[in-house]
C-alpha positions as CSV (number, residue, x, y, z in Angstrom):
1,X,0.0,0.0,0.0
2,X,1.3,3.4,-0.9
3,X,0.5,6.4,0.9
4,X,0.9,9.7,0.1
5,X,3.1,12.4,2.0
6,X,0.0,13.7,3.6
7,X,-1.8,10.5,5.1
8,X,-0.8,7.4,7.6
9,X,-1.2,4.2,8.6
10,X,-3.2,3.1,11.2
11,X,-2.0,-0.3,12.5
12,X,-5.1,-2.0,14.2
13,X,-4.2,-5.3,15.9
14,X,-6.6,-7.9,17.4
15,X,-6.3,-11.3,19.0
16,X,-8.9,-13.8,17.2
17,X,-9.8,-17.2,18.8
18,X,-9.2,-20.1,16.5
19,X,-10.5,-23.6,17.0
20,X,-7.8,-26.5,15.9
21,X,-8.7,-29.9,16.3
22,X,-11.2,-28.8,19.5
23,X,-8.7,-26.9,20.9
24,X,-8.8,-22.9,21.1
25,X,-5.5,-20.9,20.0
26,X,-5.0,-17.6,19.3
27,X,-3.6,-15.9,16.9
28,X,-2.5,-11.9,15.6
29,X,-4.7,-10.1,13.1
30,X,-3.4,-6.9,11.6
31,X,-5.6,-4.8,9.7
32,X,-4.1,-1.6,7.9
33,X,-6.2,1.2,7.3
34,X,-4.9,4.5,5.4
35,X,-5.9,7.7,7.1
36,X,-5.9,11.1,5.4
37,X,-6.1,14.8,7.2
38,X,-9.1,16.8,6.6
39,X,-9.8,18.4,3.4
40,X,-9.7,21.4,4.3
41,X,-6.1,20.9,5.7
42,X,-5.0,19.0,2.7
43,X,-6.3,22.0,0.7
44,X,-4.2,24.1,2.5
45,X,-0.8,21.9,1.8
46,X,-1.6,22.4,-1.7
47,X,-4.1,19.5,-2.6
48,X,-6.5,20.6,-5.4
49,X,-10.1,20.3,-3.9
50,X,-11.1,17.4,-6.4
51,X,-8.0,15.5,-5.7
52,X,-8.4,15.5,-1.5
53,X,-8.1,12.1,-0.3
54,X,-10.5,10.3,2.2
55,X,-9.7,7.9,4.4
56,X,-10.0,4.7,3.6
57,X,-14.2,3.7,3.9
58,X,-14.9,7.1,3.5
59,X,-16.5,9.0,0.3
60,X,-15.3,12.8,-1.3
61,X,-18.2,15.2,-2.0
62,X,-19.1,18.9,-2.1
63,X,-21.3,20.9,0.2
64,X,-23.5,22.7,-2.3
65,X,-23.7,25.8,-0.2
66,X,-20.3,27.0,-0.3
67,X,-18.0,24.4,-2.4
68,X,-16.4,22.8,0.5
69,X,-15.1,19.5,0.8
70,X,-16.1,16.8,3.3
71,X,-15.8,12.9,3.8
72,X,-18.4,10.9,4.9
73,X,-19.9,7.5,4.7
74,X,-21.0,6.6,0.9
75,X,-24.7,6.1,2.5
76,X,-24.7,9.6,3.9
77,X,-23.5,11.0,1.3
78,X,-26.2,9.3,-1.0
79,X,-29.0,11.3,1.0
80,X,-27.3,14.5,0.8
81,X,-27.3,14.5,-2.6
82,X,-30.8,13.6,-3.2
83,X,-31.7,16.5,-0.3
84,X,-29.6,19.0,-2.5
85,X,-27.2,19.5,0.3
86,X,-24.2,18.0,-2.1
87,X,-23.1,17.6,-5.3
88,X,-20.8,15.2,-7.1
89,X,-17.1,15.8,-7.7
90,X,-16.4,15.1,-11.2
91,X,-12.8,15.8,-12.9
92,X,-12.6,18.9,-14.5
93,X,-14.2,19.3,-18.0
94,X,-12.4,18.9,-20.6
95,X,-13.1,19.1,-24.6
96,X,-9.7,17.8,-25.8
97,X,-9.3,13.6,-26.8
98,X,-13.3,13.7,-27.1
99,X,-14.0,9.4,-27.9
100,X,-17.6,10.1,-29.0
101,X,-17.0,8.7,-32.6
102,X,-18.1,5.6,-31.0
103,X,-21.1,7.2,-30.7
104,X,-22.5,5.9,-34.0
105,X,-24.0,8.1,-36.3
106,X,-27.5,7.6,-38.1
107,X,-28.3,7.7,-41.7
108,X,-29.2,11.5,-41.9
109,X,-27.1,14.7,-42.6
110,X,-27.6,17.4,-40.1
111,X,-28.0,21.2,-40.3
112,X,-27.8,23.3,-36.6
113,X,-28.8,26.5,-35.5
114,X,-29.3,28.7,-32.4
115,X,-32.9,29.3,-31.6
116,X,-35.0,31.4,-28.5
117,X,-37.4,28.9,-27.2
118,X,-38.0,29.9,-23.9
119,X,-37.6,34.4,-23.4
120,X,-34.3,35.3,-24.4
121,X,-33.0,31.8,-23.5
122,X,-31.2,30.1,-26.2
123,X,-31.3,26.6,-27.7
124,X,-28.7,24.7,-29.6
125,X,-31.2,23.2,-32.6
126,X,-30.2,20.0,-34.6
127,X,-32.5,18.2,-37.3
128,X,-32.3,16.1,-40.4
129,X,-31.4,18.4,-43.5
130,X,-34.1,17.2,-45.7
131,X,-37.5,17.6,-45.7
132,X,-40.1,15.4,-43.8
133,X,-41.4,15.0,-40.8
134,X,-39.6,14.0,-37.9
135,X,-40.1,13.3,-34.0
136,X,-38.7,15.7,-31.6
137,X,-36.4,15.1,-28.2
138,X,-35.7,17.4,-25.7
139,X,-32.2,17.3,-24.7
140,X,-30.8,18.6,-21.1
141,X,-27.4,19.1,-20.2
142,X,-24.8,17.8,-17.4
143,X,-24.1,20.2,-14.0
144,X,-21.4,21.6,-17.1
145,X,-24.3,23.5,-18.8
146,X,-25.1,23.3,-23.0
147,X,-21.0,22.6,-24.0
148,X,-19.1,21.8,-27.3
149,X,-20.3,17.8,-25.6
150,X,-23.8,18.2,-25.5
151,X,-24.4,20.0,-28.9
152,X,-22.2,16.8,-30.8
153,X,-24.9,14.9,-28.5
154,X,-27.4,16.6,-30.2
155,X,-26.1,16.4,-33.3
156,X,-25.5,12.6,-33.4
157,X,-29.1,11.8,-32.4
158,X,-30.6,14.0,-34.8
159,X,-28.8,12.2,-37.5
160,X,-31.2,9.4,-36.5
161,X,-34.1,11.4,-37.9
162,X,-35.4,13.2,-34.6
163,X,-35.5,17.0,-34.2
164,X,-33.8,17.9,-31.4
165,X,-33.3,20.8,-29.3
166,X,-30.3,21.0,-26.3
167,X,-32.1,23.4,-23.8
168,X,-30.2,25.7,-21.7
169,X,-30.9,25.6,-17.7
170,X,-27.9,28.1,-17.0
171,X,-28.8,30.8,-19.2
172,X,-26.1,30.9,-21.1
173,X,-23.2,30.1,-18.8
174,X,-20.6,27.0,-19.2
175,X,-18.2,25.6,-16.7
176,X,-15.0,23.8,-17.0
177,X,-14.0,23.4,-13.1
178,X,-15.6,21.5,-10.5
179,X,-16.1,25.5,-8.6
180,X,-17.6,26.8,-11.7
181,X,-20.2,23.9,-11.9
182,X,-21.3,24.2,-8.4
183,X,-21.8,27.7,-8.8
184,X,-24.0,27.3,-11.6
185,X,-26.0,24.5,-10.4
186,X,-26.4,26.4,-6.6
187,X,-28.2,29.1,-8.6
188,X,-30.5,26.6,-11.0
189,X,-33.8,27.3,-9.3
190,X,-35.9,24.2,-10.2
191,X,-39.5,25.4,-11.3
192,X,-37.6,27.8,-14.3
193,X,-35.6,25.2,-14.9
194,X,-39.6,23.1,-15.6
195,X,-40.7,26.1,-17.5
196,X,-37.6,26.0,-19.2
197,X,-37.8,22.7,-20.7
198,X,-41.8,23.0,-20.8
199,X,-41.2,26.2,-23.1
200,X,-39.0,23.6,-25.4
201,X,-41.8,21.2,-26.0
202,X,-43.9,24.1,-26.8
203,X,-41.9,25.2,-29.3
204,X,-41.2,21.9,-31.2
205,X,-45.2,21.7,-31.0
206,X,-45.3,25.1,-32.5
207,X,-42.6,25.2,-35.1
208,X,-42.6,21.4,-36.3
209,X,-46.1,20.1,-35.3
210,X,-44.0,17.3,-33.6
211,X,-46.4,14.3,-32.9
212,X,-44.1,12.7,-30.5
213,X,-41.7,14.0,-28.2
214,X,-39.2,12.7,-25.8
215,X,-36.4,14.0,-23.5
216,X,-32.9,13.1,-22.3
217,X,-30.1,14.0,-20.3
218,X,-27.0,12.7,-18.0
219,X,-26.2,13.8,-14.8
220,X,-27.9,16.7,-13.7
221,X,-29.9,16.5,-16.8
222,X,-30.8,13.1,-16.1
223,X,-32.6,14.1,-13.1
224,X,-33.8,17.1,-15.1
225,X,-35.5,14.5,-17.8
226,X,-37.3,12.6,-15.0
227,X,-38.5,16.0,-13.6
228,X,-39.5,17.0,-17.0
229,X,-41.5,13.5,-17.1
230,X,-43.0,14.6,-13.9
231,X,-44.7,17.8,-14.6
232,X,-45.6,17.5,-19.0
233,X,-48.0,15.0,-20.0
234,X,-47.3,15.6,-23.6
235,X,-44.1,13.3,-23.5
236,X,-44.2,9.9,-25.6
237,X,-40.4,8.9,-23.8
238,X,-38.1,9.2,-21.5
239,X,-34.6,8.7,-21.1
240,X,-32.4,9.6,-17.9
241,X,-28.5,8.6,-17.3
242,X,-27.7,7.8,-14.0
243,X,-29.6,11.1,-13.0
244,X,-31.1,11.7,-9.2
245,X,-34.1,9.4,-9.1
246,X,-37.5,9.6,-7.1
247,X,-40.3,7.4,-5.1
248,X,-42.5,9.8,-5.1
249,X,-45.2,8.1,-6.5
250,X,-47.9,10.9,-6.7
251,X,-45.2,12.5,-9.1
252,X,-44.2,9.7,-10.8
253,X,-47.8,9.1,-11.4
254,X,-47.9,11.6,-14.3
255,X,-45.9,9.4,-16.3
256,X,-47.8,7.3,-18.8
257,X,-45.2,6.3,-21.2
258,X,-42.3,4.2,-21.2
259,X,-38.8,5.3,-19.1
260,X,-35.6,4.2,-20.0
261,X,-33.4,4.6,-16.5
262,X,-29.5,4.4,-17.6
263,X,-27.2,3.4,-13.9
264,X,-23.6,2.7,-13.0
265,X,-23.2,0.0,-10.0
266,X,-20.1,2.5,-8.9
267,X,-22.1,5.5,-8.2
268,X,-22.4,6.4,-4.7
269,X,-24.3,9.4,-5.4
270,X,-27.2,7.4,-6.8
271,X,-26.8,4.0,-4.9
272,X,-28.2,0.8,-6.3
273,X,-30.8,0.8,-3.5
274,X,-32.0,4.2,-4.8
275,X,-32.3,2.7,-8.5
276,X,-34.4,-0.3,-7.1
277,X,-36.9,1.7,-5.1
278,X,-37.5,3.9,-8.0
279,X,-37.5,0.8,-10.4
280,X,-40.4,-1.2,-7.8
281,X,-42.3,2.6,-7.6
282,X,-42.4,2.6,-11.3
283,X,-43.9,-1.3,-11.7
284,X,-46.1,-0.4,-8.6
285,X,-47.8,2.2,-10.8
286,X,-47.8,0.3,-13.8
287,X,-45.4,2.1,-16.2
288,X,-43.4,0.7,-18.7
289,X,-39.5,0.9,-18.2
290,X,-35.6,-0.2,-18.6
291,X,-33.6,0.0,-15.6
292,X,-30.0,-0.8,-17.2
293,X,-27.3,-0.9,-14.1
294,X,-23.8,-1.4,-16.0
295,X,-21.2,-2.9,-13.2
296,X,-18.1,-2.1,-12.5
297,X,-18.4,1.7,-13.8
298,X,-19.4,5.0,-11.9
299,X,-21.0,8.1,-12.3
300,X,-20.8,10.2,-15.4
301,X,-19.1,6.9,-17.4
302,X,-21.0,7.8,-20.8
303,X,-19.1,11.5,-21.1
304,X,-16.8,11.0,-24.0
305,X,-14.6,13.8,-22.7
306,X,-14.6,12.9,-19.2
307,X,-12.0,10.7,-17.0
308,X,-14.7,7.8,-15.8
309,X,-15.7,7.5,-19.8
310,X,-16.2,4.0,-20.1
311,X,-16.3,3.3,-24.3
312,X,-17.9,-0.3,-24.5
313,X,-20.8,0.4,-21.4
314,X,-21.0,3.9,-23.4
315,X,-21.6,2.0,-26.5
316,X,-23.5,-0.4,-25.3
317,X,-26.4,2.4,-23.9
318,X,-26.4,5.0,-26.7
319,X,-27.2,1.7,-29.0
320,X,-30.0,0.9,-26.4
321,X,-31.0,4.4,-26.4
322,X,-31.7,5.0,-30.0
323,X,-33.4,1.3,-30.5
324,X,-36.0,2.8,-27.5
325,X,-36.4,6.3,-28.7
326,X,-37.1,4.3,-32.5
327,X,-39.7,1.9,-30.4
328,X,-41.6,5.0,-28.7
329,X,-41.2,7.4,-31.1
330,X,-41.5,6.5,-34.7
Protein backbone atom coordinates (compact mmCIF):
# COMPACT_ATOMS: atom_id res chain seq x y z
CA UNK A 1 0.00 0.00 0.00
CA UNK A 2 1.34 3.38 -0.92
CA UNK A 3 0.52 6.37 0.92
CA UNK A 4 0.89 9.75 0.08
CA UNK A 5 3.10 12.39 2.03
CA UNK A 6 -0.03 13.70 3.61
CA UNK A 7 -1.78 10.47 5.12
CA UNK A 8 -0.76 7.45 7.63
CA UNK A 9 -1.17 4.19 8.58
CA UNK A 10 -3.25 3.12 11.22
CA UNK A 11 -1.99 -0.33 12.46
CA UNK A 12 -5.12 -2.03 14.24
CA UNK A 13 -4.17 -5.26 15.89
CA UNK A 14 -6.64 -7.87 17.40
CA UNK A 15 -6.32 -11.31 19.03
CA UNK A 16 -8.86 -13.80 17.20
CA UNK A 17 -9.80 -17.23 18.79
CA UNK A 18 -9.25 -20.15 16.48
CA UNK A 19 -10.55 -23.59 17.04
CA UNK A 20 -7.80 -26.50 15.91
CA UNK A 21 -8.74 -29.92 16.34
CA UNK A 22 -11.24 -28.76 19.50
CA UNK A 23 -8.71 -26.93 20.87
CA UNK A 24 -8.84 -22.87 21.07
CA UNK A 25 -5.53 -20.94 20.05
CA UNK A 26 -4.96 -17.56 19.29
CA UNK A 27 -3.59 -15.89 16.89
CA UNK A 28 -2.51 -11.92 15.63
CA UNK A 29 -4.74 -10.15 13.08
CA UNK A 30 -3.37 -6.88 11.64
CA UNK A 31 -5.60 -4.84 9.70
CA UNK A 32 -4.08 -1.59 7.93
CA UNK A 33 -6.20 1.20 7.28
CA UNK A 34 -4.94 4.48 5.39
CA UNK A 35 -5.91 7.67 7.06
CA UNK A 36 -5.89 11.06 5.41
CA UNK A 37 -6.14 14.81 7.23
CA UNK A 38 -9.08 16.76 6.55
CA UNK A 39 -9.75 18.43 3.35
CA UNK A 40 -9.74 21.40 4.26
CA UNK A 41 -6.07 20.92 5.68
CA UNK A 42 -4.98 19.04 2.71
CA UNK A 43 -6.33 22.02 0.71
CA UNK A 44 -4.22 24.05 2.52
CA UNK A 45 -0.85 21.94 1.78
CA UNK A 46 -1.64 22.43 -1.75
CA UNK A 47 -4.10 19.55 -2.56
CA UNK A 48 -6.54 20.56 -5.38
CA UNK A 49 -10.12 20.25 -3.86
CA UNK A 50 -11.12 17.42 -6.41
CA UNK A 51 -8.04 15.51 -5.75
CA UNK A 52 -8.43 15.47 -1.50
CA UNK A 53 -8.07 12.11 -0.33
CA UNK A 54 -10.53 10.33 2.19
CA UNK A 55 -9.69 7.89 4.38
CA UNK A 56 -10.03 4.67 3.58
CA UNK A 57 -14.16 3.70 3.88
CA UNK A 58 -14.94 7.08 3.54
CA UNK A 59 -16.51 9.00 0.31
CA UNK A 60 -15.28 12.76 -1.26
CA UNK A 61 -18.23 15.23 -2.00
CA UNK A 62 -19.11 18.86 -2.06
CA UNK A 63 -21.26 20.92 0.21
CA UNK A 64 -23.46 22.69 -2.29
CA UNK A 65 -23.69 25.81 -0.23
CA UNK A 66 -20.27 26.97 -0.32
CA UNK A 67 -17.98 24.39 -2.40
CA UNK A 68 -16.39 22.83 0.54
CA UNK A 69 -15.07 19.53 0.76
CA UNK A 70 -16.13 16.80 3.32
CA UNK A 71 -15.82 12.92 3.81
CA UNK A 72 -18.44 10.85 4.88
CA UNK A 73 -19.94 7.49 4.69
CA UNK A 74 -20.98 6.60 0.88
CA UNK A 75 -24.73 6.10 2.45
CA UNK A 76 -24.68 9.58 3.86
CA UNK A 77 -23.52 11.03 1.26
CA UNK A 78 -26.18 9.34 -1.01
CA UNK A 79 -28.98 11.31 1.00
CA UNK A 80 -27.25 14.48 0.85
CA UNK A 81 -27.26 14.55 -2.58
CA UNK A 82 -30.82 13.56 -3.22
CA UNK A 83 -31.68 16.46 -0.29
CA UNK A 84 -29.63 18.98 -2.53
CA UNK A 85 -27.19 19.47 0.32
CA UNK A 86 -24.17 18.01 -2.10
CA UNK A 87 -23.07 17.59 -5.32
CA UNK A 88 -20.75 15.15 -7.05
CA UNK A 89 -17.11 15.83 -7.65
CA UNK A 90 -16.37 15.15 -11.17
CA UNK A 91 -12.79 15.79 -12.94
CA UNK A 92 -12.58 18.92 -14.53
CA UNK A 93 -14.19 19.34 -17.99
CA UNK A 94 -12.43 18.94 -20.64
CA UNK A 95 -13.05 19.13 -24.59
CA UNK A 96 -9.68 17.77 -25.81
CA UNK A 97 -9.33 13.55 -26.75
CA UNK A 98 -13.28 13.69 -27.06
CA UNK A 99 -13.97 9.37 -27.89
CA UNK A 100 -17.61 10.13 -29.03
CA UNK A 101 -16.96 8.75 -32.60
CA UNK A 102 -18.14 5.60 -31.01
CA UNK A 103 -21.13 7.23 -30.68
CA UNK A 104 -22.50 5.85 -33.95
CA UNK A 105 -23.98 8.11 -36.31
CA UNK A 106 -27.55 7.63 -38.13
CA UNK A 107 -28.26 7.68 -41.67
CA UNK A 108 -29.22 11.49 -41.93
CA UNK A 109 -27.11 14.66 -42.57
CA UNK A 110 -27.57 17.38 -40.08
CA UNK A 111 -28.02 21.23 -40.30
CA UNK A 112 -27.80 23.28 -36.56
CA UNK A 113 -28.77 26.49 -35.55
CA UNK A 114 -29.29 28.69 -32.45
CA UNK A 115 -32.95 29.33 -31.56
CA UNK A 116 -35.01 31.41 -28.51
CA UNK A 117 -37.45 28.85 -27.15
CA UNK A 118 -37.99 29.95 -23.85
CA UNK A 119 -37.65 34.40 -23.41
CA UNK A 120 -34.28 35.26 -24.36
CA UNK A 121 -32.96 31.78 -23.54
CA UNK A 122 -31.24 30.10 -26.22
CA UNK A 123 -31.32 26.65 -27.69
CA UNK A 124 -28.73 24.71 -29.61
CA UNK A 125 -31.16 23.20 -32.61
CA UNK A 126 -30.19 19.98 -34.58
CA UNK A 127 -32.47 18.19 -37.26
CA UNK A 128 -32.30 16.15 -40.38
CA UNK A 129 -31.37 18.40 -43.46
CA UNK A 130 -34.05 17.19 -45.72
CA UNK A 131 -37.50 17.60 -45.71
CA UNK A 132 -40.08 15.35 -43.79
CA UNK A 133 -41.45 14.98 -40.84
CA UNK A 134 -39.59 14.01 -37.90
CA UNK A 135 -40.10 13.32 -33.99
CA UNK A 136 -38.74 15.72 -31.63
CA UNK A 137 -36.35 15.12 -28.22
CA UNK A 138 -35.69 17.36 -25.71
CA UNK A 139 -32.21 17.29 -24.70
CA UNK A 140 -30.82 18.58 -21.14
CA UNK A 141 -27.43 19.12 -20.24
CA UNK A 142 -24.78 17.81 -17.37
CA UNK A 143 -24.15 20.16 -14.03
CA UNK A 144 -21.38 21.57 -17.12
CA UNK A 145 -24.35 23.48 -18.82
CA UNK A 146 -25.06 23.28 -23.01
CA UNK A 147 -20.96 22.60 -24.02
CA UNK A 148 -19.14 21.75 -27.30
CA UNK A 149 -20.30 17.78 -25.55
CA UNK A 150 -23.80 18.20 -25.50
CA UNK A 151 -24.43 20.00 -28.92
CA UNK A 152 -22.19 16.79 -30.75
CA UNK A 153 -24.93 14.92 -28.52
CA UNK A 154 -27.40 16.61 -30.17
CA UNK A 155 -26.15 16.42 -33.35
CA UNK A 156 -25.47 12.62 -33.39
CA UNK A 157 -29.08 11.81 -32.38
CA UNK A 158 -30.57 14.03 -34.85
CA UNK A 159 -28.78 12.23 -37.47
CA UNK A 160 -31.23 9.40 -36.54
CA UNK A 161 -34.13 11.42 -37.85
CA UNK A 162 -35.38 13.19 -34.59
CA UNK A 163 -35.47 16.95 -34.20
CA UNK A 164 -33.82 17.86 -31.44
CA UNK A 165 -33.32 20.82 -29.31
CA UNK A 166 -30.32 21.03 -26.26
CA UNK A 167 -32.13 23.43 -23.80
CA UNK A 168 -30.24 25.67 -21.73
CA UNK A 169 -30.86 25.60 -17.72
CA UNK A 170 -27.86 28.09 -17.03
CA UNK A 171 -28.81 30.79 -19.19
CA UNK A 172 -26.10 30.85 -21.11
CA UNK A 173 -23.25 30.07 -18.82
CA UNK A 174 -20.63 27.01 -19.19
CA UNK A 175 -18.23 25.62 -16.70
CA UNK A 176 -15.03 23.84 -17.01
CA UNK A 177 -13.96 23.42 -13.06
CA UNK A 178 -15.56 21.50 -10.54
CA UNK A 179 -16.12 25.46 -8.58
CA UNK A 180 -17.61 26.84 -11.75
CA UNK A 181 -20.18 23.90 -11.93
CA UNK A 182 -21.29 24.24 -8.38
CA UNK A 183 -21.82 27.72 -8.76
CA UNK A 184 -23.96 27.25 -11.64
CA UNK A 185 -26.02 24.46 -10.38
CA UNK A 186 -26.41 26.36 -6.62
CA UNK A 187 -28.24 29.06 -8.60
CA UNK A 188 -30.54 26.63 -11.01
CA UNK A 189 -33.76 27.33 -9.30
CA UNK A 190 -35.93 24.19 -10.21
CA UNK A 191 -39.53 25.41 -11.29
CA UNK A 192 -37.62 27.77 -14.35
CA UNK A 193 -35.60 25.18 -14.91
CA UNK A 194 -39.60 23.08 -15.59
CA UNK A 195 -40.70 26.10 -17.54
CA UNK A 196 -37.63 26.01 -19.21
CA UNK A 197 -37.76 22.72 -20.66
CA UNK A 198 -41.77 23.01 -20.81
CA UNK A 199 -41.16 26.23 -23.09
CA UNK A 200 -39.01 23.59 -25.41
CA UNK A 201 -41.77 21.21 -25.96
CA UNK A 202 -43.93 24.09 -26.80
CA UNK A 203 -41.89 25.20 -29.27
CA UNK A 204 -41.17 21.87 -31.21
CA UNK A 205 -45.16 21.70 -31.04
CA UNK A 206 -45.34 25.11 -32.49
CA UNK A 207 -42.61 25.20 -35.08
CA UNK A 208 -42.60 21.38 -36.31
CA UNK A 209 -46.14 20.15 -35.34
CA UNK A 210 -44.03 17.27 -33.62
CA UNK A 211 -46.39 14.29 -32.94
CA UNK A 212 -44.15 12.72 -30.53
CA UNK A 213 -41.74 13.97 -28.16
CA UNK A 214 -39.16 12.72 -25.80
CA UNK A 215 -36.39 13.96 -23.48
CA UNK A 216 -32.88 13.11 -22.30
CA UNK A 217 -30.10 14.00 -20.27
CA UNK A 218 -26.95 12.70 -18.03
CA UNK A 219 -26.18 13.76 -14.76
CA UNK A 220 -27.90 16.68 -13.67
CA UNK A 221 -29.89 16.53 -16.82
CA UNK A 222 -30.76 13.15 -16.10
CA UNK A 223 -32.63 14.13 -13.09
CA UNK A 224 -33.82 17.12 -15.12
CA UNK A 225 -35.49 14.54 -17.81
CA UNK A 226 -37.26 12.63 -14.99
CA UNK A 227 -38.46 16.00 -13.62
CA UNK A 228 -39.47 16.99 -17.03
CA UNK A 229 -41.47 13.53 -17.09
CA UNK A 230 -43.03 14.58 -13.90
CA UNK A 231 -44.69 17.78 -14.59
CA UNK A 232 -45.58 17.50 -19.04
CA UNK A 233 -48.02 14.97 -19.98
CA UNK A 234 -47.26 15.63 -23.64
CA UNK A 235 -44.15 13.31 -23.51
CA UNK A 236 -44.16 9.92 -25.58
CA UNK A 237 -40.41 8.89 -23.82
CA UNK A 238 -38.11 9.23 -21.46
CA UNK A 239 -34.58 8.72 -21.05
CA UNK A 240 -32.44 9.58 -17.93
CA UNK A 241 -28.50 8.55 -17.35
CA UNK A 242 -27.67 7.84 -13.99
CA UNK A 243 -29.62 11.09 -13.03
CA UNK A 244 -31.11 11.68 -9.25
CA UNK A 245 -34.09 9.39 -9.06
CA UNK A 246 -37.52 9.62 -7.15
CA UNK A 247 -40.29 7.35 -5.11
CA UNK A 248 -42.52 9.84 -5.11
CA UNK A 249 -45.19 8.05 -6.53
CA UNK A 250 -47.87 10.92 -6.66
CA UNK A 251 -45.24 12.45 -9.09
CA UNK A 252 -44.23 9.70 -10.83
CA UNK A 253 -47.83 9.10 -11.43
CA UNK A 254 -47.86 11.63 -14.31
CA UNK A 255 -45.89 9.43 -16.31
CA UNK A 256 -47.83 7.26 -18.76
CA UNK A 257 -45.24 6.28 -21.20
CA UNK A 258 -42.32 4.24 -21.22
CA UNK A 259 -38.77 5.31 -19.13
CA UNK A 260 -35.63 4.16 -19.96
CA UNK A 261 -33.38 4.62 -16.54
CA UNK A 262 -29.48 4.36 -17.56
CA UNK A 263 -27.21 3.41 -13.88
CA UNK A 264 -23.58 2.70 -13.03
CA UNK A 265 -23.21 -0.03 -10.02
CA UNK A 266 -20.14 2.49 -8.88
CA UNK A 267 -22.11 5.52 -8.19
CA UNK A 268 -22.41 6.42 -4.67
CA UNK A 269 -24.32 9.40 -5.38
CA UNK A 270 -27.23 7.43 -6.79
CA UNK A 271 -26.83 3.98 -4.85
CA UNK A 272 -28.18 0.83 -6.26
CA UNK A 273 -30.81 0.76 -3.52
CA UNK A 274 -32.03 4.18 -4.84
CA UNK A 275 -32.33 2.74 -8.51
CA UNK A 276 -34.36 -0.29 -7.13
CA UNK A 277 -36.89 1.67 -5.10
CA UNK A 278 -37.48 3.91 -7.96
CA UNK A 279 -37.54 0.81 -10.40
CA UNK A 280 -40.36 -1.24 -7.80
CA UNK A 281 -42.29 2.61 -7.59
CA UNK A 282 -42.37 2.63 -11.27
CA UNK A 283 -43.93 -1.29 -11.66
CA UNK A 284 -46.08 -0.43 -8.61
CA UNK A 285 -47.81 2.23 -10.84
CA UNK A 286 -47.80 0.29 -13.76
CA UNK A 287 -45.40 2.12 -16.17
CA UNK A 288 -43.41 0.68 -18.72
CA UNK A 289 -39.52 0.88 -18.20
CA UNK A 290 -35.65 -0.22 -18.57
CA UNK A 291 -33.64 0.00 -15.59
CA UNK A 292 -30.01 -0.79 -17.18
CA UNK A 293 -27.34 -0.86 -14.08
CA UNK A 294 -23.80 -1.45 -16.03
CA UNK A 295 -21.18 -2.91 -13.21
CA UNK A 296 -18.07 -2.12 -12.46
CA UNK A 297 -18.43 1.72 -13.78
CA UNK A 298 -19.39 5.00 -11.90
CA UNK A 299 -21.01 8.06 -12.31
CA UNK A 300 -20.76 10.17 -15.35
CA UNK A 301 -19.13 6.86 -17.41
CA UNK A 302 -21.01 7.80 -20.80
CA UNK A 303 -19.12 11.53 -21.08
CA UNK A 304 -16.76 10.97 -24.04
CA UNK A 305 -14.57 13.78 -22.68
CA UNK A 306 -14.63 12.92 -19.16
CA UNK A 307 -11.97 10.66 -17.00
CA UNK A 308 -14.74 7.81 -15.80
CA UNK A 309 -15.67 7.46 -19.80
CA UNK A 310 -16.19 4.01 -20.15
CA UNK A 311 -16.34 3.28 -24.26
CA UNK A 312 -17.90 -0.28 -24.47
CA UNK A 313 -20.78 0.38 -21.44
CA UNK A 314 -20.98 3.86 -23.36
CA UNK A 315 -21.57 1.98 -26.49
CA UNK A 316 -23.49 -0.44 -25.27
CA UNK A 317 -26.39 2.44 -23.86
CA UNK A 318 -26.38 4.96 -26.71
CA UNK A 319 -27.23 1.74 -29.00
CA UNK A 320 -29.95 0.94 -26.37
CA UNK A 321 -31.04 4.38 -26.36
CA UNK A 322 -31.73 5.04 -29.95
CA UNK A 323 -33.44 1.34 -30.46
CA UNK A 324 -35.96 2.85 -27.48
CA UNK A 325 -36.43 6.29 -28.72
CA UNK A 326 -37.11 4.32 -32.54
CA UNK A 327 -39.75 1.88 -30.40
CA UNK A 328 -41.60 4.97 -28.75
CA UNK A 329 -41.17 7.43 -31.12
CA UNK A 330 -41.51 6.53 -34.68
Amino acid sequence: MVIPSSGFLIVIISIVPLLTFGLTENFIQVDAIAYFPPPLKQIKEGVNPSEVTCTEGLELFLKQSNGQPSCLKPSSVAKLIERGWAIHILPDYTSENNNSEIFALGDYDVEVRTVSYFDETQGFLAKPSEQGEFPAIVMIHEWWGLNENIKEMANKLASHGYIVLAVDLYNNKVGTTTEEARQLITSFDSEIGVNNMNSAISYLETEYSTESIGSIGWCFGGGQSLNLAMNNSDLDATVMYYGQVSSDSESLSNISWPLLGIFAEKDQGIPLDSVKEFESSLEELGIVNEIIIYPGVDHAFANPSGERYAPEQSKDAWQKTIKFFNENLK
